[in-house]
PDB file of N, CA, C and O in Angstrom, chain B, residues numbered from 101:
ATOM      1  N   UNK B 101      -7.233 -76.238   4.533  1.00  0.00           N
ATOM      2  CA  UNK B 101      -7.654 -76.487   5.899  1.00  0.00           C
ATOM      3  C   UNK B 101      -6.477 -76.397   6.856  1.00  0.00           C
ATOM      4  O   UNK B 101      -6.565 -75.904   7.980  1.00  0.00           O
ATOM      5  N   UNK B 102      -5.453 -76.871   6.371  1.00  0.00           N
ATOM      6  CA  UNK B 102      -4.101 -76.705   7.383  1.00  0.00           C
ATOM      7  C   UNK B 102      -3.589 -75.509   7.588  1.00  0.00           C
ATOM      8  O   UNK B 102      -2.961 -75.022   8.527  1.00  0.00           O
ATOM      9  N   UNK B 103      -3.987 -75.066   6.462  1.00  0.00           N
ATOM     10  CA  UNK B 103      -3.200 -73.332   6.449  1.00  0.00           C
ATOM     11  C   UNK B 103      -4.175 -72.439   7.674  1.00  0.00           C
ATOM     12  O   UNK B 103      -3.813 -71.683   8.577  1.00  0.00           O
ATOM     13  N   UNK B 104      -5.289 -72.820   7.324  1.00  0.00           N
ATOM     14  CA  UNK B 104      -6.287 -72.095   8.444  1.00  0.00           C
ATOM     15  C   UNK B 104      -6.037 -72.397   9.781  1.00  0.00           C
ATOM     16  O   UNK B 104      -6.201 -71.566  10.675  1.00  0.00           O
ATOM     17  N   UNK B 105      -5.642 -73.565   9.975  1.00  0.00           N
ATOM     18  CA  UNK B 105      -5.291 -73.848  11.228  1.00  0.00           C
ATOM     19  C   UNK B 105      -4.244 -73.280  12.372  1.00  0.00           C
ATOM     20  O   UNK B 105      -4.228 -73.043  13.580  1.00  0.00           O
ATOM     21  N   UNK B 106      -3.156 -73.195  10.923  1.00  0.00           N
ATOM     22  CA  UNK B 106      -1.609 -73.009  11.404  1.00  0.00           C
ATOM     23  C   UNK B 106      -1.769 -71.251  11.262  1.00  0.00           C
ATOM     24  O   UNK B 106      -0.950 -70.458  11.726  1.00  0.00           O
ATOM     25  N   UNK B 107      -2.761 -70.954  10.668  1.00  0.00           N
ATOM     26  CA  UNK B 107      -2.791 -69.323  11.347  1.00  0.00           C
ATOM     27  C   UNK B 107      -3.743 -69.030  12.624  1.00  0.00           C
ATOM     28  O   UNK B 107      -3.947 -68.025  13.305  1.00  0.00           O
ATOM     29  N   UNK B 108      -4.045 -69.844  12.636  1.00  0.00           N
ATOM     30  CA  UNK B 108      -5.384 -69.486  13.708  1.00  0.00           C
ATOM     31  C   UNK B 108      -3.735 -69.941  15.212  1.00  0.00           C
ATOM     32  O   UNK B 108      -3.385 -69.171  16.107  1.00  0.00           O
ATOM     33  N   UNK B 109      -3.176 -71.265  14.945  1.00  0.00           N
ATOM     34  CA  UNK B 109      -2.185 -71.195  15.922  1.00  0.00           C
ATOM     35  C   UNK B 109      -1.593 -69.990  15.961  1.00  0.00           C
ATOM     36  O   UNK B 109      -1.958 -69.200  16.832  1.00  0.00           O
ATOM     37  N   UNK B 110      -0.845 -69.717  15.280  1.00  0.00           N
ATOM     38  CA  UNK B 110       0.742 -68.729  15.137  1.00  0.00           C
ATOM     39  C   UNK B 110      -0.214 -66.956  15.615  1.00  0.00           C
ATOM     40  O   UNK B 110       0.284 -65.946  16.111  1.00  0.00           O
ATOM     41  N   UNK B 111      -1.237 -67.142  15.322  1.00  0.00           N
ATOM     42  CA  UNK B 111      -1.166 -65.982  15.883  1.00  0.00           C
ATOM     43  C   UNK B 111      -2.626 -66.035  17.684  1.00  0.00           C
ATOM     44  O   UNK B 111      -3.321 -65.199  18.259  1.00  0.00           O
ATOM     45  N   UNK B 112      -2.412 -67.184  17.800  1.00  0.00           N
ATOM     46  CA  UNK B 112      -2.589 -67.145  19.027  1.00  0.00           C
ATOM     47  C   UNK B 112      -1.747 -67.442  20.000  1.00  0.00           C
ATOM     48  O   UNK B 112      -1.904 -67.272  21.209  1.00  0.00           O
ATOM     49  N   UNK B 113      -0.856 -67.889  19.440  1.00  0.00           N
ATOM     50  CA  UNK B 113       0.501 -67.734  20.348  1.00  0.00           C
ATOM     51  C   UNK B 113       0.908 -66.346  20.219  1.00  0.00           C
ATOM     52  O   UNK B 113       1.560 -65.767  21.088  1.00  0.00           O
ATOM     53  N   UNK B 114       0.548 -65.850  19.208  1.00  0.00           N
ATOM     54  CA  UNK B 114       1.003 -64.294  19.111  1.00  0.00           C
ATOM     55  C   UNK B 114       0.301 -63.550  20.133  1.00  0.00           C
ATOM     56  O   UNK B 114       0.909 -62.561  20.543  1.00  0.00           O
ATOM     57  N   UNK B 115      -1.278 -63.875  20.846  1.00  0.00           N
ATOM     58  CA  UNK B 115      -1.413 -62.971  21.253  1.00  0.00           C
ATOM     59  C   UNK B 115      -1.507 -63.790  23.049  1.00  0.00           C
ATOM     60  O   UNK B 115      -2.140 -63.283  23.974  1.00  0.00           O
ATOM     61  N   UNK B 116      -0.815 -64.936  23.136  1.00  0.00           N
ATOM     62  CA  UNK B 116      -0.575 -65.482  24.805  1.00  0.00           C
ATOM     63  C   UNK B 116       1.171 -65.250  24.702  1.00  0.00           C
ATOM     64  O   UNK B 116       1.511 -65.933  25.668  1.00  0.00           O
ATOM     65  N   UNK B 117       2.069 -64.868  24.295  1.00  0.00           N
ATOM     66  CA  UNK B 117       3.389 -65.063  24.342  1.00  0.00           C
ATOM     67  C   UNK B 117       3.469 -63.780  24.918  1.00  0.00           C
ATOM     68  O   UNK B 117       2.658 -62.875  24.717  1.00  0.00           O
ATOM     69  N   UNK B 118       4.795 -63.703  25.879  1.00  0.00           N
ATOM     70  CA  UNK B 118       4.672 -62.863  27.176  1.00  0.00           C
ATOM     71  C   UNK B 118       6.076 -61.411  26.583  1.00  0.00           C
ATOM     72  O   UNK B 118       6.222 -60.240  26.932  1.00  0.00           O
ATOM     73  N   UNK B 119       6.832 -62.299  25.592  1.00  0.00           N
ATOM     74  CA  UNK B 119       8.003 -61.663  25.349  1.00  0.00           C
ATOM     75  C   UNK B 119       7.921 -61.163  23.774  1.00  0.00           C
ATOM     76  O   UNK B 119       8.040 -61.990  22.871  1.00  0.00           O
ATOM     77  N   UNK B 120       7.745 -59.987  23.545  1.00  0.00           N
ATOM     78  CA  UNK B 120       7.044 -59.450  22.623  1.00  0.00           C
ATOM     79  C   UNK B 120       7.670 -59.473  21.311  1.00  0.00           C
ATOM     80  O   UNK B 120       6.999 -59.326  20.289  1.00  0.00           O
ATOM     81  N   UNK B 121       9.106 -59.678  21.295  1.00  0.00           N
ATOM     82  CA  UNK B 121       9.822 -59.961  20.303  1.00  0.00           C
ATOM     83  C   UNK B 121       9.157 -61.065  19.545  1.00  0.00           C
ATOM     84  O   UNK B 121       8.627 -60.768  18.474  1.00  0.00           O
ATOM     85  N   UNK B 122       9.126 -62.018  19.869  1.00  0.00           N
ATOM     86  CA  UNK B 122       8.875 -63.400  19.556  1.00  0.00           C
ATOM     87  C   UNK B 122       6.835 -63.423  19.190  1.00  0.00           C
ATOM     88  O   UNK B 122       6.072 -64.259  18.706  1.00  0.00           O
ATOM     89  N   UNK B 123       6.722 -62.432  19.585  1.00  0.00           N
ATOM     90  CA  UNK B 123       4.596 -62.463  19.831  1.00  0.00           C
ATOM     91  C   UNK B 123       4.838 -61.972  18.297  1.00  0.00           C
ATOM     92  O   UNK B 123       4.500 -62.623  17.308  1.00  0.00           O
ATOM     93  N   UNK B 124       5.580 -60.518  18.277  1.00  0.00           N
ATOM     94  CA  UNK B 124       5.645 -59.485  16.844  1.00  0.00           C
ATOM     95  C   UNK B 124       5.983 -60.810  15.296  1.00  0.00           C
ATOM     96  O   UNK B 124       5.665 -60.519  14.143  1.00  0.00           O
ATOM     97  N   UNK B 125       6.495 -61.854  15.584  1.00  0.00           N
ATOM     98  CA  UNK B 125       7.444 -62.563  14.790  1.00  0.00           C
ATOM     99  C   UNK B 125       6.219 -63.457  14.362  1.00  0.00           C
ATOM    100  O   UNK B 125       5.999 -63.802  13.200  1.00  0.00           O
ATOM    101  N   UNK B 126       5.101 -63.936  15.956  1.00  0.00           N
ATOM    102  CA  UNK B 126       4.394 -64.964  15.251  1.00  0.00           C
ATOM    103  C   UNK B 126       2.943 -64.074  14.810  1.00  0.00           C
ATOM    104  O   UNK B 126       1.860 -64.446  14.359  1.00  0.00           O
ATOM    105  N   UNK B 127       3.302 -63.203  15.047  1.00  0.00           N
ATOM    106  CA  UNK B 127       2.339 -62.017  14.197  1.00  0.00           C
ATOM    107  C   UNK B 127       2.169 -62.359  12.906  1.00  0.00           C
ATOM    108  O   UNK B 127       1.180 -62.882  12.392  1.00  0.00           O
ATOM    109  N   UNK B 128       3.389 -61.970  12.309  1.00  0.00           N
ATOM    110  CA  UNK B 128       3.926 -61.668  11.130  1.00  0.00           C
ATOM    111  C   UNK B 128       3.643 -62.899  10.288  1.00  0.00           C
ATOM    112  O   UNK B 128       3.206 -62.884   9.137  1.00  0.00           O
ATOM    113  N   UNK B 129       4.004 -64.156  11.142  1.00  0.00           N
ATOM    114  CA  UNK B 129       3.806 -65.523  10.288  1.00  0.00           C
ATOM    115  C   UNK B 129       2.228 -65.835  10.010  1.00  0.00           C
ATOM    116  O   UNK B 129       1.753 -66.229   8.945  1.00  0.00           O
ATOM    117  N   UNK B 130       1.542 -65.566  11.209  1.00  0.00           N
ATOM    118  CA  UNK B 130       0.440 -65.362  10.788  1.00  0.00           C
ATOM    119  C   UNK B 130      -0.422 -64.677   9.880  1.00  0.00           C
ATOM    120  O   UNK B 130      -1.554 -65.051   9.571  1.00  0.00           O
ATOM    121  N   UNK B 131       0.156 -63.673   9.473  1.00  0.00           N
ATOM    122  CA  UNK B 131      -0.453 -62.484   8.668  1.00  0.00           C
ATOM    123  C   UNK B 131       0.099 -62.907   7.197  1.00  0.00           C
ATOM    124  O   UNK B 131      -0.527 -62.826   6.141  1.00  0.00           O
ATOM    125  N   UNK B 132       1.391 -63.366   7.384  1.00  0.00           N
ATOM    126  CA  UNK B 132       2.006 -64.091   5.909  1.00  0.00           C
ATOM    127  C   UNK B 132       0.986 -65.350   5.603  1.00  0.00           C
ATOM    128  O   UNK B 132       0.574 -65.416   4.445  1.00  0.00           O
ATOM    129  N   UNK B 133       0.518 -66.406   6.584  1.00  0.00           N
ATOM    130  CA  UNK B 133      -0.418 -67.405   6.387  1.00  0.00           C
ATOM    131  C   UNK B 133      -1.715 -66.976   5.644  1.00  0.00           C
ATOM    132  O   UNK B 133      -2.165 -67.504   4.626  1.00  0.00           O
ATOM    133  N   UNK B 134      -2.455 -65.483   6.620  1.00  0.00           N
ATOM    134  CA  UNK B 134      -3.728 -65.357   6.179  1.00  0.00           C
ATOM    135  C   UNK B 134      -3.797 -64.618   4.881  1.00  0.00           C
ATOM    136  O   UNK B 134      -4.938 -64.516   4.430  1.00  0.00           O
ATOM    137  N   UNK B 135      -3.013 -64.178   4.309  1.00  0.00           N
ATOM    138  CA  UNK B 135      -2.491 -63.889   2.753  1.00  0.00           C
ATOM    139  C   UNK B 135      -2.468 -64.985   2.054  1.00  0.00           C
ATOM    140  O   UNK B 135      -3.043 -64.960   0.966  1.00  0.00           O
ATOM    141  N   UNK B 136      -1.831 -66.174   2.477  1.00  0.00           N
ATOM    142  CA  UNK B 136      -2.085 -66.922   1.699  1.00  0.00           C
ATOM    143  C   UNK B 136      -3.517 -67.509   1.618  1.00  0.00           C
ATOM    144  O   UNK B 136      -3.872 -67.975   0.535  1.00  0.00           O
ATOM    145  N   UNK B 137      -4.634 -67.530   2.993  1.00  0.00           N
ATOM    146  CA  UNK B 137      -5.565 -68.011   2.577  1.00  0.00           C
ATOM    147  C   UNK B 137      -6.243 -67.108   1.873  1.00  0.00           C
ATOM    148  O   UNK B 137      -7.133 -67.574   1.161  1.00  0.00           O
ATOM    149  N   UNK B 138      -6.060 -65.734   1.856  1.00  0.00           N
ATOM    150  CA  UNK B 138      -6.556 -64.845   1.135  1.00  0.00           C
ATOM    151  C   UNK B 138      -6.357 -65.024  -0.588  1.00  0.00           C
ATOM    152  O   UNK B 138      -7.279 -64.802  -1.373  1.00  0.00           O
ATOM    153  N   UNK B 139      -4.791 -65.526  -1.068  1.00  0.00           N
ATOM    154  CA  UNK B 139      -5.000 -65.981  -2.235  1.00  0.00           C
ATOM    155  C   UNK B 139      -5.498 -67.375  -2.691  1.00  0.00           C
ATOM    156  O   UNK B 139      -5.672 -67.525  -3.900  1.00  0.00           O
ATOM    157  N   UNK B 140      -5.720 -68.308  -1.941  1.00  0.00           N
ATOM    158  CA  UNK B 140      -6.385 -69.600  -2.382  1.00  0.00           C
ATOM    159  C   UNK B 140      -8.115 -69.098  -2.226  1.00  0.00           C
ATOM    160  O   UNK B 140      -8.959 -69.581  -2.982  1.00  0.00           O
ATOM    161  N   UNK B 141      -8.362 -68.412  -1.500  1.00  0.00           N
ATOM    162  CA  UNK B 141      -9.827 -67.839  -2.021  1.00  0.00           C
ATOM    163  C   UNK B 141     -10.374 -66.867  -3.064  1.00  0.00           C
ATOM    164  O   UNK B 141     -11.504 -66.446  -3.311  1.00  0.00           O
ATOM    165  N   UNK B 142      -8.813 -66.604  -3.735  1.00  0.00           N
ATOM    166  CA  UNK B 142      -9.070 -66.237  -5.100  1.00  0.00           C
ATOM    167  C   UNK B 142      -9.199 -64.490  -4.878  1.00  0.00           C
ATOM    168  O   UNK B 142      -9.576 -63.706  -5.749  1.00  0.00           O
ATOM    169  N   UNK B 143      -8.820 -64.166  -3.611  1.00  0.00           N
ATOM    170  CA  UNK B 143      -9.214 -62.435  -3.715  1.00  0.00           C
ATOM    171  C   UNK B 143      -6.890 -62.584  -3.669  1.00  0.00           C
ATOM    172  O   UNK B 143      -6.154 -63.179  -2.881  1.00  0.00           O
ATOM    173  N   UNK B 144      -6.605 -61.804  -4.789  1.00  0.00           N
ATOM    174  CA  UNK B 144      -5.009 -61.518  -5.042  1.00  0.00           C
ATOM    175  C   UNK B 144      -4.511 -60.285  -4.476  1.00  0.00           C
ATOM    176  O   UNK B 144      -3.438 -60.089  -3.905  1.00  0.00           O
ATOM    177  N   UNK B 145      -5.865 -59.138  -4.830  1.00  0.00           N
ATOM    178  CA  UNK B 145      -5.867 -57.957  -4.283  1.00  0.00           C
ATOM    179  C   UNK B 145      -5.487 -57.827  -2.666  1.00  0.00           C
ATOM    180  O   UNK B 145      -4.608 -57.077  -2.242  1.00  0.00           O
ATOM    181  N   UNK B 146      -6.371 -58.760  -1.787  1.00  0.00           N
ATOM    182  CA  UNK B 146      -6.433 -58.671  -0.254  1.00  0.00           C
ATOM    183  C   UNK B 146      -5.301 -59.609   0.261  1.00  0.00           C
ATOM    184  O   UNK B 146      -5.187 -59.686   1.484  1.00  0.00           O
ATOM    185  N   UNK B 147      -4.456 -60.327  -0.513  1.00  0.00           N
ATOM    186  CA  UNK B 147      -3.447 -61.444  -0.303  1.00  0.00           C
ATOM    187  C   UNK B 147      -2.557 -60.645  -0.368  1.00  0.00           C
ATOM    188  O   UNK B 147      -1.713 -60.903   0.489  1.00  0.00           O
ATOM    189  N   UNK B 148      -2.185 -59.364  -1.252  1.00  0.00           N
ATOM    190  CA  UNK B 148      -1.173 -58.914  -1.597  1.00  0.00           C
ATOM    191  C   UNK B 148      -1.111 -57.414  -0.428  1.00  0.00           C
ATOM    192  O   UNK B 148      -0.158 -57.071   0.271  1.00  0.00           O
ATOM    193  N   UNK B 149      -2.200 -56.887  -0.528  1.00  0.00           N
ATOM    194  CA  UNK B 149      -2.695 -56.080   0.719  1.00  0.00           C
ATOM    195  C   UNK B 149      -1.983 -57.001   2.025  1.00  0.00           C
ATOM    196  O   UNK B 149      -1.115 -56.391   2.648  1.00  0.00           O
ATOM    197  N   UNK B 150      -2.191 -57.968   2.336  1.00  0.00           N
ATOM    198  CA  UNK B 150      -2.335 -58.442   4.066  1.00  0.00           C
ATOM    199  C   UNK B 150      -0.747 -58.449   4.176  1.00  0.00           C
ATOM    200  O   UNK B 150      -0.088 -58.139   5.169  1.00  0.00           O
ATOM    201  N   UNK B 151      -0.280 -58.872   2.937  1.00  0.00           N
ATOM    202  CA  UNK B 151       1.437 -59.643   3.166  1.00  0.00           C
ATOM    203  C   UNK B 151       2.228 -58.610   2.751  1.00  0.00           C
ATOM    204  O   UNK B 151       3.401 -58.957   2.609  1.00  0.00           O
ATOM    205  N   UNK B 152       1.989 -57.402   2.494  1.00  0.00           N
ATOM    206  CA  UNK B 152       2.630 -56.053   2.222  1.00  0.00           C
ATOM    207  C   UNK B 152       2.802 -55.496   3.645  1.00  0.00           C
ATOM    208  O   UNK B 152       3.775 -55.588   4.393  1.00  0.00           O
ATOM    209  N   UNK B 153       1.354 -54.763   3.871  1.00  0.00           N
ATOM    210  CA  UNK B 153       0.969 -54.190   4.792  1.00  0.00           C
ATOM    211  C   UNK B 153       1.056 -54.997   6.208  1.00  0.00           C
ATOM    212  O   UNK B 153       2.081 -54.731   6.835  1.00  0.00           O
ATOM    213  N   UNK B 154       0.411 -55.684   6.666  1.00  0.00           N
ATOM    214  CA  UNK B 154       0.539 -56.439   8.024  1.00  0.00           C
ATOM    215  C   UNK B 154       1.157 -57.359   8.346  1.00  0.00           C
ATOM    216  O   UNK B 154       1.367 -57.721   9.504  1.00  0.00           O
ATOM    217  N   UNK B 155       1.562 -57.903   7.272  1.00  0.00           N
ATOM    218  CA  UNK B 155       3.024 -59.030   7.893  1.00  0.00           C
ATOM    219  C   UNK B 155       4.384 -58.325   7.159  1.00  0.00           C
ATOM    220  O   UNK B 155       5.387 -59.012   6.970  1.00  0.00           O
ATOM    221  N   UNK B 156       4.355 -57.504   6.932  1.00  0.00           N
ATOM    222  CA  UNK B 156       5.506 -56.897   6.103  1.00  0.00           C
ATOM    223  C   UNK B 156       5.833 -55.348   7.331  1.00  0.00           C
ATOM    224  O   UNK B 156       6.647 -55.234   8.247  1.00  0.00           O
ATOM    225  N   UNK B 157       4.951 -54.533   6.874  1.00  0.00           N
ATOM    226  CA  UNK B 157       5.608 -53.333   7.586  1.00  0.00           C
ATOM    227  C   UNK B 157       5.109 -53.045   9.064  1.00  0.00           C
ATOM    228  O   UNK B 157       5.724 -52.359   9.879  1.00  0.00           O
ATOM    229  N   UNK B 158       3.975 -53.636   9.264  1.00  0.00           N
ATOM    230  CA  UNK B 158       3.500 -53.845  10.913  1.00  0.00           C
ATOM    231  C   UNK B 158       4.375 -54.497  11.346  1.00  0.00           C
ATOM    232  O   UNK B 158       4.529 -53.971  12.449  1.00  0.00           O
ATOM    233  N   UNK B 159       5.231 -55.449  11.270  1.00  0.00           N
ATOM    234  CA  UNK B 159       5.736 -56.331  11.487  1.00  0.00           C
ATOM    235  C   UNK B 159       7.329 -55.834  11.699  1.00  0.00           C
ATOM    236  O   UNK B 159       8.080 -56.636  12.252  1.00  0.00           O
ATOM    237  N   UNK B 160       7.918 -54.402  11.232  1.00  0.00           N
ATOM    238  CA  UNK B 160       8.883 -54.463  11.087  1.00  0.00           C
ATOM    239  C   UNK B 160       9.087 -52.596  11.735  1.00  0.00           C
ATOM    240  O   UNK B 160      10.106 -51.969  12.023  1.00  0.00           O
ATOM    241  N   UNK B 161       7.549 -52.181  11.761  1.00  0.00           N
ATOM    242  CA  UNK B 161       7.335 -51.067  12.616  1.00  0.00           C
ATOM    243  C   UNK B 161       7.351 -51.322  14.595  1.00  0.00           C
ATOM    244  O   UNK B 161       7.681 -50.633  15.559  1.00  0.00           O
ATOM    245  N   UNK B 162       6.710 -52.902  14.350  1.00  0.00           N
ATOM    246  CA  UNK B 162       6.663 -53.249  15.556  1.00  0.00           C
ATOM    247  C   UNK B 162       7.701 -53.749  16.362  1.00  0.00           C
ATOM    248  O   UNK B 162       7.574 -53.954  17.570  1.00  0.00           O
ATOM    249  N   UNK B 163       8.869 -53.974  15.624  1.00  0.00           N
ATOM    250  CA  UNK B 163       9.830 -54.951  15.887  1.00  0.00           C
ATOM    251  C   UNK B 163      11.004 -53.930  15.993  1.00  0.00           C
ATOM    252  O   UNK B 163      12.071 -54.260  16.512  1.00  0.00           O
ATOM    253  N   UNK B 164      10.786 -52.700  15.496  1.00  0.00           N
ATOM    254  CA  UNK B 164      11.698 -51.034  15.779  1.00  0.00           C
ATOM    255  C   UNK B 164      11.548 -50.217  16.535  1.00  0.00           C
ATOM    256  O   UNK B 164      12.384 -49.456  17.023  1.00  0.00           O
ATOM    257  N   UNK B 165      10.047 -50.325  16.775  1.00  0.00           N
ATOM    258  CA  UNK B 165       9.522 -49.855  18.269  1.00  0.00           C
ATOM    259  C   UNK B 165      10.168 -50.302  19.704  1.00  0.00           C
ATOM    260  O   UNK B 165      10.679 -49.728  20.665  1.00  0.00           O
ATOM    261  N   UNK B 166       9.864 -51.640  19.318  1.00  0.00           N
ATOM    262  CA  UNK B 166      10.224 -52.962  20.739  1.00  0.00           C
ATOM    263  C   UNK B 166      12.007 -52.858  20.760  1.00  0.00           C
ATOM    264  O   UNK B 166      12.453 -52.793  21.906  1.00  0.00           O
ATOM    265  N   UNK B 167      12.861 -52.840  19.854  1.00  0.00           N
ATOM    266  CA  UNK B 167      13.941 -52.538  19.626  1.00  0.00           C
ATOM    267  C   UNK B 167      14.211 -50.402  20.215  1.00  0.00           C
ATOM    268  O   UNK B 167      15.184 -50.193  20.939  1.00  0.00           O
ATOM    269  N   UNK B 168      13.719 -49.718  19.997  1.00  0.00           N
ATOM    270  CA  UNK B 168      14.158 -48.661  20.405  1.00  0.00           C
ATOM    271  C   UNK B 168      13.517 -48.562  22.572  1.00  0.00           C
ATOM    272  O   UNK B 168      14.042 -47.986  23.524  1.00  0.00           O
ATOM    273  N   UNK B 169      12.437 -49.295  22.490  1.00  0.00           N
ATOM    274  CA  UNK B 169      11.926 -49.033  24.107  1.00  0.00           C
ATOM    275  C   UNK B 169      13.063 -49.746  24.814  1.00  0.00           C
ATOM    276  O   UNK B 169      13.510 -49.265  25.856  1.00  0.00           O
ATOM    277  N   UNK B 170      13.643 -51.066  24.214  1.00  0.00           N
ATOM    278  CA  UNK B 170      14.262 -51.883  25.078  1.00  0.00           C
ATOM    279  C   UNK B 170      15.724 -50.615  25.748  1.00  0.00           C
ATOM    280  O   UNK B 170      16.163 -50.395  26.876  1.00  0.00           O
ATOM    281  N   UNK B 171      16.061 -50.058  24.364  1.00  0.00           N
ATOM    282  CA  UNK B 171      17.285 -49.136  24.316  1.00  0.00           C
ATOM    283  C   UNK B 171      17.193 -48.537  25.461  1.00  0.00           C
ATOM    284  O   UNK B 171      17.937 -48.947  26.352  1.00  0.00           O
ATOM    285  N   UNK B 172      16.230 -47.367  25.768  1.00  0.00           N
ATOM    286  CA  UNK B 172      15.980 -46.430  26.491  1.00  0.00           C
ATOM    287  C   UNK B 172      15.892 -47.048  27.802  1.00  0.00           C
ATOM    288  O   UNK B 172      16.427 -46.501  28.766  1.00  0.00           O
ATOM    289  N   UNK B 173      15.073 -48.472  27.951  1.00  0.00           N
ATOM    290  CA  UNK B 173      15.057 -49.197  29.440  1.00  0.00           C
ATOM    291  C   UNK B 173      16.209 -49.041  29.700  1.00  0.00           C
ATOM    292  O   UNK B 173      16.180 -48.062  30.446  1.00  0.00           O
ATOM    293  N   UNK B 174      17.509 -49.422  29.566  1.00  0.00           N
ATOM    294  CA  UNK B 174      18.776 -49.509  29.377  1.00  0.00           C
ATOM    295  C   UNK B 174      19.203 -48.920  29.726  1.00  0.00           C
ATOM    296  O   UNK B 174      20.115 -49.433  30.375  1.00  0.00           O
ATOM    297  N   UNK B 175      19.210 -47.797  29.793  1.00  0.00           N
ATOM    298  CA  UNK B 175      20.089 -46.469  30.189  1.00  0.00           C
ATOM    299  C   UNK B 175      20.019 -46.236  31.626  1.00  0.00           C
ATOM    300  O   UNK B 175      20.615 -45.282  32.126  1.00  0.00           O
TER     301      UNK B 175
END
């Protein structure tokens, strides 16, 4: 029940947080959370899927993106 909670937070701060670094981060924690509720409901397959794929490389596609736009603002 807590775990459900603390993802349902982390990624609604993910999607009201204004500074995207920090939104991408509570993304990620979230997506690491709902993996885990994915393995306490006994599916290993979709736990291992969510925390690969969406808190793993979304997470690190998004965070190289936001890292190369900032670059270019810059110039």
């Amino acid at each position: 029940m807590i775990i459900l909670l603390a993802t349902t937070v982390f990624l609604v701060i993910a999607i009201e947080l204004k500074e995207l670094v920090k939104a991408t981060i509570a993304l990620g924690i979230g997506s690491a959370l709902l993996a885990s509720v994915f393995y306490i409901l006994n599916a290993p397959y979709a736990a291992i899927f969510e925390l690969s794929v969406a808190a793993g490389l979304v997470t690190i596609l998004l965070l190289s993106a936001i890292g190369m736009i900032e670059k270019e603002g810059t110039k």
